[in-house]
GUVEXDREN-223607 format. One record per atom (N, C-alpha, C): x, y, z; residue in one letter. Coordinates in steps of 0.05 Angstrom, whole numbers, plus 5000, padded with zeros to 4 digits. Example, Ala and Ser with C-alpha at 12.3 -4.5 7.8 and 13.67 -1.06 7.14 Angstrom:
BEGIN
526448865156a/524649105156a/526449345156a/525749555142s/527349795143s/525850015157s/
end
This chain:
BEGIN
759570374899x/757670164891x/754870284889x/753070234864x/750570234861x/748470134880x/745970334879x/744570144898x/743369894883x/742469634897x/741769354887x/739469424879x/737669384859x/734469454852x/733269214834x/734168994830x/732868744818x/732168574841x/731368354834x/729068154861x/730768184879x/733668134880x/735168074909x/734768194927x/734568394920x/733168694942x/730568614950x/729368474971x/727068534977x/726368555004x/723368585009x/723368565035x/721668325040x/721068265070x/718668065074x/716468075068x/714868205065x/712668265054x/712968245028x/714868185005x/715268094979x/715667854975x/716167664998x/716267324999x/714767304997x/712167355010x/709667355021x/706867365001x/707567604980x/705767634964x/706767524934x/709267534933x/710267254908x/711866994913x/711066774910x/710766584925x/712566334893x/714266574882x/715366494848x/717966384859x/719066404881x/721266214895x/720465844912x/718365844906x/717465594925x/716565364907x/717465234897x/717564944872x/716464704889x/714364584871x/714164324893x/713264004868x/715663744883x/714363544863x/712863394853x/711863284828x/709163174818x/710662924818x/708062714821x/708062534825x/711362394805x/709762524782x/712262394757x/715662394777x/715462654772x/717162744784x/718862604821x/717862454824x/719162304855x/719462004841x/716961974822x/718161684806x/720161694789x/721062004785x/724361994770x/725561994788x/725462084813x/727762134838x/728461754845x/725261674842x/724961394853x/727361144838x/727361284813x/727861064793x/731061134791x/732261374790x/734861494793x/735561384812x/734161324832x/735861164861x/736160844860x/733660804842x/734660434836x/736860454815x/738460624810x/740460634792x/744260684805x/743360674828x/745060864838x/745060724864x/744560564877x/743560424904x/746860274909x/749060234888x/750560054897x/754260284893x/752760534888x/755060744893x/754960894915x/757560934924x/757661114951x/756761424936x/755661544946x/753661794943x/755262004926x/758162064936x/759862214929x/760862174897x/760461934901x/761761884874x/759361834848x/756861874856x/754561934837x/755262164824x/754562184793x/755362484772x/752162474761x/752062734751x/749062774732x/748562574710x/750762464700x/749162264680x/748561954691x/749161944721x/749461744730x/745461824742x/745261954743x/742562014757x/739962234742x/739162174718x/737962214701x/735162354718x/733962584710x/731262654718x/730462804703x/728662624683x/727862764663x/724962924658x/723962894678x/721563064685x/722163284701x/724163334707x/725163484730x/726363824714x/725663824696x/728163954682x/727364234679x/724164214676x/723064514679x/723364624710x/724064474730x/722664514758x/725964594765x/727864424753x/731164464762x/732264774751x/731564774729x/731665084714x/730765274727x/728065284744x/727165474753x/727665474787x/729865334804x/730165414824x/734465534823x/734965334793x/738465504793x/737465814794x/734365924776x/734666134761x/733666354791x/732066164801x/731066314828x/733266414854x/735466334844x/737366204878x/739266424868x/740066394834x/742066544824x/741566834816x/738566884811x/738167114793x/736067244801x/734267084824x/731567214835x/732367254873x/730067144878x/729967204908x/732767214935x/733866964912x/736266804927x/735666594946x/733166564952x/731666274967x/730166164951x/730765904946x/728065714932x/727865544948x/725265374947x/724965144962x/723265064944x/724364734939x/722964464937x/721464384959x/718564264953x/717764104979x/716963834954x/716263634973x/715163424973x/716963164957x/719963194979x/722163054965x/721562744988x/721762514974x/721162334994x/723562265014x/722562165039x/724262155063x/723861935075x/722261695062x/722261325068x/723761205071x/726161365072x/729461105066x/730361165078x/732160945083x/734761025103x/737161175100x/738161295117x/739861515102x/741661425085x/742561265083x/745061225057x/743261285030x/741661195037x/739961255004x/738561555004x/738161725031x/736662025024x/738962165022x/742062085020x/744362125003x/744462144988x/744161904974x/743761824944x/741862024929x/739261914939x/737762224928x/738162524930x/739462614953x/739462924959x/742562944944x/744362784936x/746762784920x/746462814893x/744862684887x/742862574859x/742462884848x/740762944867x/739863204849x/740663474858x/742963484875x/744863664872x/746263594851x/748063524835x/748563434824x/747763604792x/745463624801x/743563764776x/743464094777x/744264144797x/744564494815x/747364624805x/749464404813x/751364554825x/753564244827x/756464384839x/757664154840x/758164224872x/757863934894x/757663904920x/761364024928x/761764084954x/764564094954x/764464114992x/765663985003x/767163965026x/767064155052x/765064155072x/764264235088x/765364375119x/766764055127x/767564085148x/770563975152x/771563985175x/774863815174x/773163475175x/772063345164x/771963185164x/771963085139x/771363275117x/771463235090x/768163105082x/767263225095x/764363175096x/763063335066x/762263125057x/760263325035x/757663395037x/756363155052x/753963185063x/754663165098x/753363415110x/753463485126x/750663485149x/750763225173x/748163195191x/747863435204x/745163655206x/743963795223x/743363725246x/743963645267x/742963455284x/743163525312x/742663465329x/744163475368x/743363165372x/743162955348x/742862715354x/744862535349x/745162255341x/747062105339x/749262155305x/747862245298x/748662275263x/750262565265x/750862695287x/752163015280x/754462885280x/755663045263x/759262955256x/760962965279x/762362855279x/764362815309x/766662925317x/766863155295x/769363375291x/767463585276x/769363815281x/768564035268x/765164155270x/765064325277x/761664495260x/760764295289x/760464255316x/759364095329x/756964225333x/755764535341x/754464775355x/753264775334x/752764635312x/750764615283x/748264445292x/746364545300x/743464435302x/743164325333x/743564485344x/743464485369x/740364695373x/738864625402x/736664735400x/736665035398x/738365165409x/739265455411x/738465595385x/736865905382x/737265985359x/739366035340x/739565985311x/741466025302x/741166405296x/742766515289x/743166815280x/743866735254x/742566995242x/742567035202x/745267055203x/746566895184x/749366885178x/748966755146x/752066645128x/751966585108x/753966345111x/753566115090x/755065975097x/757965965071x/760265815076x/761365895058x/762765785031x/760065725022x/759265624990x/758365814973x/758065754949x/756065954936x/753965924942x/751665674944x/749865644960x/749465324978x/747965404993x/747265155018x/744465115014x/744564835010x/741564715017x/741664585041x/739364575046x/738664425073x/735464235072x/736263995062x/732863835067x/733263715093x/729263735102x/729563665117x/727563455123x/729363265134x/728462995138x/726362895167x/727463075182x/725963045209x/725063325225x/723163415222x/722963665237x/722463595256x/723763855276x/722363885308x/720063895316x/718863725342x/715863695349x/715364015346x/716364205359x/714864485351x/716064605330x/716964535303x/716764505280x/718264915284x/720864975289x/721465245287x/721465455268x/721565675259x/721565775239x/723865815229x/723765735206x/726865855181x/726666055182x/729166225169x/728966525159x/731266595143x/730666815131x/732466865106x/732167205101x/733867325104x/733867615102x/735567735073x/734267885054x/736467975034x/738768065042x/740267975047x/742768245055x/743968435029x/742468405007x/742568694990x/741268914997x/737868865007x/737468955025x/738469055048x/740068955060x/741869055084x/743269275068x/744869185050x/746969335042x/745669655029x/743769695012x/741569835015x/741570055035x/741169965055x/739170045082x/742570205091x/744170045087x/747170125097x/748070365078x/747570355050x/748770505033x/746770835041x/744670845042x/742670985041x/742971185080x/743471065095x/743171135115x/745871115131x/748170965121x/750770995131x/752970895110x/753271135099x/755371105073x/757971115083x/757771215105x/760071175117x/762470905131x/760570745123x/760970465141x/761970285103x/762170415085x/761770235061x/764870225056x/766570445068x/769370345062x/770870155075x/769670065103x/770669885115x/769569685114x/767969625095x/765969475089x/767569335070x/768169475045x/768969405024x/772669275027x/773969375047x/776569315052x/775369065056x/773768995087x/774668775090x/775068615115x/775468375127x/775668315143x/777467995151x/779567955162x/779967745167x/778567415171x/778867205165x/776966985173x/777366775185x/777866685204x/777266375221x/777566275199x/779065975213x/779965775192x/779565505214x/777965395203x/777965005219x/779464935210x/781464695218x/783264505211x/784164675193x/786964795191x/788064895170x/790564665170x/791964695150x/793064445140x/796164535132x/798364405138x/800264415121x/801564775136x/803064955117x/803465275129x/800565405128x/797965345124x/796465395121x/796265565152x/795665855152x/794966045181x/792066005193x/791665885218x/789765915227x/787666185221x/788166325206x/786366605195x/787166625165x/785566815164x/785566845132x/787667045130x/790366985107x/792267265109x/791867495093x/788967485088x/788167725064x/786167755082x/784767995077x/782168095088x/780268025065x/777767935069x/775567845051x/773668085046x/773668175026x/771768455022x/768468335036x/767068495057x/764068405055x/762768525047x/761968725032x/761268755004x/763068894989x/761568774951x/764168794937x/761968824906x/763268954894x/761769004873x/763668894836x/761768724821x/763968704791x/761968794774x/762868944755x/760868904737x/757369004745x/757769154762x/754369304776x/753269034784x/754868794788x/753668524814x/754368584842x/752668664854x/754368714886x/754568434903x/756068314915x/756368054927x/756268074958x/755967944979x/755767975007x/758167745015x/759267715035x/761067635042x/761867605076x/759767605092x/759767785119x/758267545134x/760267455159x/759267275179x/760767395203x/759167485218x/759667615250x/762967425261x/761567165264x/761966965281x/765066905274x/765566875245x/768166745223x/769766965230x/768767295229x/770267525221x/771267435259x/770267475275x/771867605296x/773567335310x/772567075295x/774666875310x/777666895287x/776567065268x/779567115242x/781267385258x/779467595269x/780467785276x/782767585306x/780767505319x/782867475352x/784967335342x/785267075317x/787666875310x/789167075304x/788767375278x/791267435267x/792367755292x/791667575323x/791667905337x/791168155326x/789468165322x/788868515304x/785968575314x/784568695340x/782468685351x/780568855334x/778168775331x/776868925311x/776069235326x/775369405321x/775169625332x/771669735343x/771569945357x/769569955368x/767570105337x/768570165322x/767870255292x/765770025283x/768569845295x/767369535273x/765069475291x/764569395317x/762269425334x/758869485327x/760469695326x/757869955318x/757169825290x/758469795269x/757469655235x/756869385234x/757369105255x/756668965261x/753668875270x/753169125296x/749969105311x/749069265290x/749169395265x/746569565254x/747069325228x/749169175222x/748068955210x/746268795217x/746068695244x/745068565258x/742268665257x/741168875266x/738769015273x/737569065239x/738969085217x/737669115195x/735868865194x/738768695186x/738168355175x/735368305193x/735968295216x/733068245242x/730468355226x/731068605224x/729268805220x/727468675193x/729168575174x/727968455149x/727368215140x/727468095162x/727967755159x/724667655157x/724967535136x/723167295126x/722267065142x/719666995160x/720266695166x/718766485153x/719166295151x/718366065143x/718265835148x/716165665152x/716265375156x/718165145143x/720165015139x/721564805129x/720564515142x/718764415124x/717564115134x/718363895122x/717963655134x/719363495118x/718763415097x/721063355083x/720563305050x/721763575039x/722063835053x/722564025037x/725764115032x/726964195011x/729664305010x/729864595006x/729964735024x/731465045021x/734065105008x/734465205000x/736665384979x/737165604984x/739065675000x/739166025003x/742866044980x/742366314975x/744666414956x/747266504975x/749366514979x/750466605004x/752066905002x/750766974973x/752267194956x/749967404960x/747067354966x/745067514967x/742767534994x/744167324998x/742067305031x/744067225053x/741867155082x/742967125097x/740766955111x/741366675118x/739666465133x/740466455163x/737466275174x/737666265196x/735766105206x/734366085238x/732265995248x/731666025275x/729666005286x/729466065307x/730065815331x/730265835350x/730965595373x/728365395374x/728465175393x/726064925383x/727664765418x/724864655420x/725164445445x/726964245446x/728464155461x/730164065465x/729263675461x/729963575454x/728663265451x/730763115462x/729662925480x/731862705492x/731162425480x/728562425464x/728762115447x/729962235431x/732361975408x/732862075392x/730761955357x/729561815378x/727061955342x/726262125340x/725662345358x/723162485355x/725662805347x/729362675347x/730462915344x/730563015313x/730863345306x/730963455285x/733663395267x/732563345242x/735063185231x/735263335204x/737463625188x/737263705171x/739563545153x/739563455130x/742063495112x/743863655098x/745263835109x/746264055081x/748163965060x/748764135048x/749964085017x/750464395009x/753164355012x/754564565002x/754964504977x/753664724951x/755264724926x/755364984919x/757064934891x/757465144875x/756965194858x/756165334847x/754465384811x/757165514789x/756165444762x/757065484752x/756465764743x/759065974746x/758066214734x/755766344750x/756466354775x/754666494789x/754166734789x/755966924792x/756267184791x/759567284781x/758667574772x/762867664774x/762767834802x/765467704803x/766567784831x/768667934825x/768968254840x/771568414839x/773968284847x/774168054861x/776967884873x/775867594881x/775867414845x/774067154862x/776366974879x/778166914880x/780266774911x/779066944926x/779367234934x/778767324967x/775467294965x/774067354949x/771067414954x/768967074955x/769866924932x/768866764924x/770066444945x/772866474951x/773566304952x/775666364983x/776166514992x/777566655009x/777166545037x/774866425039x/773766375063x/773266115076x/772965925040x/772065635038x/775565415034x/776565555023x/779065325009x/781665375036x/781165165051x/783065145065x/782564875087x/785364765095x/784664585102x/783564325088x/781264125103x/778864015086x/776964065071x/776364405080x/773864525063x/774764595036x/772064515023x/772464745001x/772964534974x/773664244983x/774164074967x/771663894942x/772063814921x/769763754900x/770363344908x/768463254896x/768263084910x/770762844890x/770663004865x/771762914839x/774962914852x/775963144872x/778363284879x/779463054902x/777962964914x/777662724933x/778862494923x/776762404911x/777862184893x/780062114884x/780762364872x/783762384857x/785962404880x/786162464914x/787062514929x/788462824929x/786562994911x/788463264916x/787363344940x/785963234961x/786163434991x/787963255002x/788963214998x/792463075008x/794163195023x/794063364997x/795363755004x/793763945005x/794964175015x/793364455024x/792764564996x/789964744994x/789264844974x/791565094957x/791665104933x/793365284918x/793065614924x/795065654931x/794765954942x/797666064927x/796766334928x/798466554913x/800466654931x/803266864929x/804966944940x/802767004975x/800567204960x/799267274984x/798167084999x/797266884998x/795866655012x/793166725001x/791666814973x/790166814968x/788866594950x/787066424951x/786566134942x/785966184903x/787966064895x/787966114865x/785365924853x/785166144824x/781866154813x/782365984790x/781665694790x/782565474763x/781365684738x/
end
């Protein structure tokens, strides 16, 4: 694999001095969000589509954060999205114009599309519980093509986001341990929530974490997923793997971006080019004053080529509840377990 040398590659000090990832809305622009929601007030969220939610001032600002998320930095953020309503309706809106991104798809074993950030009354009551708890989170990826996260209620000491290139990483890895890129490129088993039906609590393919199509290099690599996949399919990862783990760890650290996320704003990280995160925050026992994020897993169209899109693209997400479109719901195809090949690899419509 080539080394990465377009925006995805960068470092912090390149957030910093171009500031061409950070979009924010004009007035016009929230009275289209405003007016798309008096349109839309008497459908359940899921079942809102793009022509059901029109934003027609929006269109230069929507163009330039697919092009930023997909083709630039791999983080964009919107700020100044309104947060006056009650949540069924900052649904409606944060559904609304996903919708315009990407198509939403299925989170947790709950079949969650929109997914509460929370340690308050709104965190989901299955699955993903250790999601927004005060504890720092560690740079990881989540497993969509990308995750937004608005946020509706920040913490009184307001913590820092972060976002590290992990082309960058990969870079830093190729350049200084080329040796770590074949076991890199094999691969790694993955943790599975609620698997469903003969569905294996692990993944029965190894997921390349990095992978190259077409001179696109892709990332694929979560600490946390890999070694609860390694202990399900007994196969202990090795003291090899150890060692390529902590200098992932110490890169990503090493390069990480931070940033403020306030309310009103939506982050966008790519999960093919970065790696998100945040730091820990005071613990709150009212529950007004607790931190309340929404995510939204989607998927773009034509995001990148992938050398194996079932194991790379899809290898990690389609099983179980996850991984499902909201269209797929409807119709009741999570009924049954996702379509998989002889190998148990999740087949590419």
């Amino acid at each position: 694999m080539n080394a990465v040398t377009d925006r995805s590659a960068w470092r912090p000090e390149d957030m910093e001095t171009d500031r061409s990832w950070s979009f924010s809305l004009t007035d016009d622009m929230v009275t289209d969000l405003e007016r798309a929601l008096d349109g839309v007030r008497d459908m359940p969220f899921g079942a809102i589509t793009r022509e059901d939610f029109p934003l027609p001032s929006m269109a230069d600002v929507l163009g330039g954060l697919i092009a930023e998320i997909q083709d630039g930095r791999g983080l964009a953020m919107l700020s100044g999205m309104p947060t006056d309503h009650d949540y069924p309706d900052l649904e409606r809106i944060y559904w609304g114009l996903g919708t315009h991104l990407g198509t939403g798809v299925t989170q947790n074993v709950e079949t969650g599309l929109i997914h509460y950030i929370t340690d308050g009354e709104l965190a989901p009551k299955d699955g993903a519980r250790m999601l927004g708890k005060p504890r720092p989170s560690k740079l990881h990826v989540d497993l969509s093509d990308v995750v937004g996260l608005f946020c509706v209620k920040q913490a009184p000491d307001s913590p820092k986001s972060l976002v590290a290139s992990s082309m960058t990483v990969y870079n830093e890895i190729r350049a200084n341990h080329p040796e770590y890129l074949e076991t890199l490129e094999l691969g790694y088993y993955w943790n599975r929530k609620g698997p469903e039906g003969d569905e294996k609590p692990h993944s029965e393919f190894r997921v390349p974490a990095w992978s190259e199509a077409n001179g696109v290099v892709s990332c694929r690599f979560h600490a946390g997923w890999i070694r609860g996949g390694h202990k399900q399919a007994d196969e202990p990862l090795t003291e090899r793997d150890d060692e390529i783990f902590a200098y992932i760890d110490e890169v990503s650290v090493a390069n990480a971006y931070a940033f403020d996320l306030k309310e009103g704003d939506i982050a966008f990280w790519n999960n093919y080019t970065t790696f998100h995160g945040r730091d820990g925050f005071a613990e709150q026992d009212e529950e007004s004053r607790k931190r309340v994020l929404l995510r939204l897993w989607l998927d773009f169209d034509d995001i990148r080529p992938f050398a194996d899109e079932g194991r790379v693209r899809y290898g990690a997400v389609r099983h179980g509840q996850m991984g499902w479109t909201a269209a797929e719901i409807l119709d009741g195809k999570n009924s049954s377990p996702h379509a998989r090949d002889a190998e148990g690899v999740p087949l590419v419509e």
